[in-house]
Phi, psi and omega in degrees: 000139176286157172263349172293147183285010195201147194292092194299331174304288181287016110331316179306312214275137174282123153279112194252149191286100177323092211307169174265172184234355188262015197287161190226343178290184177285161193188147203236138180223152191203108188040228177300343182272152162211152196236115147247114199319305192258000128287349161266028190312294194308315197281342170291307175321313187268003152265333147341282180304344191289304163355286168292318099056231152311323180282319181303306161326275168322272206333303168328316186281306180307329187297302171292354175248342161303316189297305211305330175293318179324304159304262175350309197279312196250023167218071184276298203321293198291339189281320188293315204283310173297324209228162155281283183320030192349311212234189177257181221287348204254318204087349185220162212290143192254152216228134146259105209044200157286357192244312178275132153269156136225156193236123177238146188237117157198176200116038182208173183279108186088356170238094183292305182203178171222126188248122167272079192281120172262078164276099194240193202292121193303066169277009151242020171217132180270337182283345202263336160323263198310339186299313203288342191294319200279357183252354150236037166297308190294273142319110205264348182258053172224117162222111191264150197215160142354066214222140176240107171221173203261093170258119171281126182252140230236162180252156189271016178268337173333323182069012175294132149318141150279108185206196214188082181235163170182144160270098192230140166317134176287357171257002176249357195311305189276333182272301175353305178292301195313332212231050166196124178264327175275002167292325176331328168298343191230140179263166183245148178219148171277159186224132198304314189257039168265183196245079179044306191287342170263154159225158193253148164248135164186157188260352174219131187325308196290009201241338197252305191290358191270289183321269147355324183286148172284126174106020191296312195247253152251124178302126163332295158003286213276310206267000170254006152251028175263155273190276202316298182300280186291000166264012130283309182271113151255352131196159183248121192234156172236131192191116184260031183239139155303156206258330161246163200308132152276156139334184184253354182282350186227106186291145173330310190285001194238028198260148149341102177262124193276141170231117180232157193249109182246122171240186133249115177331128174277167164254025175226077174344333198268334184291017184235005193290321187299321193288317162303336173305311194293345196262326176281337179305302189301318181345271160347287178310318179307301183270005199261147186258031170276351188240090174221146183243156186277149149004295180283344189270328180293318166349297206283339194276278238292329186278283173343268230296296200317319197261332172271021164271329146285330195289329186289297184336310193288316169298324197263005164277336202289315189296328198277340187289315176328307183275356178274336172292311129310321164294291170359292189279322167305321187290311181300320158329273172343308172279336168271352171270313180316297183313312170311315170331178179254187238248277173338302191283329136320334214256318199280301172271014172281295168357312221257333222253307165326285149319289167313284203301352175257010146278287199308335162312297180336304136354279204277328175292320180301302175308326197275301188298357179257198261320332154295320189266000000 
């Protein structure tokens, strides 16, 4: 008798699928094999889909790098005409995944470089499709669209004031705020000679009126009530702040200053070259001394960064004290568990406690002599 609960032989054996003797479909025969087709229904469906699949996966990548090039080709002239450097060192767009590009620039007077991020819609992966479609059935001020942007990082010889302004669509208004920490600096207001649709950040009145004014650049004003234009342009920002909270190592007054240009891709490349035009004018104008701000407002920017520059300092001691605090109490624990042992079983983790630090001298000593040596 086996000892097995089961015939291990026909275990062995692959069960393979008894052909029908009624079958009637089409069928392929190639000697002893024969392939019929309409035994496989489930397993055709799933190669379909793997298929289709795969062909949207391409297809979705070539599609997002024909826009982005696409863009690129029709403001090369204008890239060119601004930097020595136009472009990265390749001449064409450095590709992240399927979705993201970038262009770095550089070479020009008053601008250490410009990085042009192309963040568009995932049109080679379909479950990520669907996520946003269903997030924004559920959110209704969430719309994801095609988006470029244009960061200018300022030379620090440039001499722009320290401030915080921005122009923004009133339907970008809330992911804006989310994913910028130096707006905290700035309150939002409508300003009379904008088009309804923006409202302004700003930290100070005389930094807008400054901006606003007509004939400052190409007026602002002018190319966002063009139709042809503000159904592009989502914002415009100014900022001598990082976009996320920073560390302490780098003082406030001395952080990099951005001018950054947020569009949406068109789908005719060429309708967004006036906005761009304006973003190097406002550049220009920004360093130009025609950009004065009164007397009394750097005073008032500069005592803000002092004080959330302390106010930061004050958190990370806050933090370190915490964590010197935790350490503590981990060491006393230990040591009121160590105290509980029996005599033997100290004697046993002195031992062991003995040992680790004489591996770790050892350690430390093998280095030091590799580095002399």
């Amino acid at each position: 008798m086996s000892l097995l609960p089961f015939n291990f032989p026909n275990f062995l054996q692959p069960n393979v699928a008894q052909p029908s003797e009624f079958y009637e479909g089409t069928q392929f025969r190639w000697g002893q094999v024969v392939f019929r087709p309409a035994v496989f229904k489930e397993e055709a469906f799933v190669l379909a889909f793997v298929l289709g699949y795969l062909f949207l996966w391409q297809w979705g990548k070539w599609a997002n790098k024909s826009k982005a090039n696409a863009w690129l080709e029709a403001h090369r002239s204008l890239l060119t005409a601004q930097f020595s450097k136009p472009t990265s060192a390749s001449g064409t767009l450095i590709q992240d995944g399927g979705s993201d590009f970038y262009n770095f620039s550089t070479g020009r007077r008053g601008v250490s470089s410009l990085h042009t991020v192309f963040s568009l819609l995932p049109r080679h992966d379909l479950f990520e499709l669907a996520i946003q479609f269903g997030r924004g059935l559920i959110e209704l001020d969430y719309r994801p669209y095609d988006k470029i942007e244009l960061d200018f990082t300022l030379s620090p010889s440039a001499g722009v004031p320290n401030f915080v302004w921005a122009v923004v669509d009133k339907d970008d208004v809330k992911s804006f705020k989310q994913d910028r920490w130096d707006l905290t600096f700035a309150k939002t207001t409508d300003v009379p000679t904008l088009p309804a649709q923006y409202t302004v950040f700003t930290e100070v009145a005389d930094v807008t009126e400054t901006l606003l004014k007509p004939n400052a650049f190409l007026n602002l004003a002018t190319i966002l009530k063009d139709p042809a234009q503000n159904r592009y342009f989502k914002s415009l920002s100014v900022s001598d702040l990082p976009m996320e909270a920073p560390d302490t190592t780098i003082p406030l007054m001395e952080q990099p200053k951005h001018v950054v240009l947020t569009l949406e891709l068109p789908s005719n490349p060429d309708e967004t070259l006036p906005l761009v035009q304006a973003a190097f004018a406002f550049v220009d104008y920004l360093e130009s001394r025609n950009f004065t701000l009164r007397p009394e407002t750097k005073p008032k920017l500069k005592k803000v960064r002092a004080d959330m520059e302390e106010f930061l300092k004050r958190e990370v001691t806050k933090d370190d004290d915490t964590a010197e605090k935790k350490r503590a109490e981990k060491r006393k624990a230990e040591q009121e568990r160590i105290a509980k042992l029996s005599a033997a079983e100290q004697k046993k983790h002195d031992e062991k406690e003995r040992k680790r630090t004489l591996r770790k001298a050892q350690t430390r000593g093998g280095g030091a002599r590799a580095r002399n040596g």
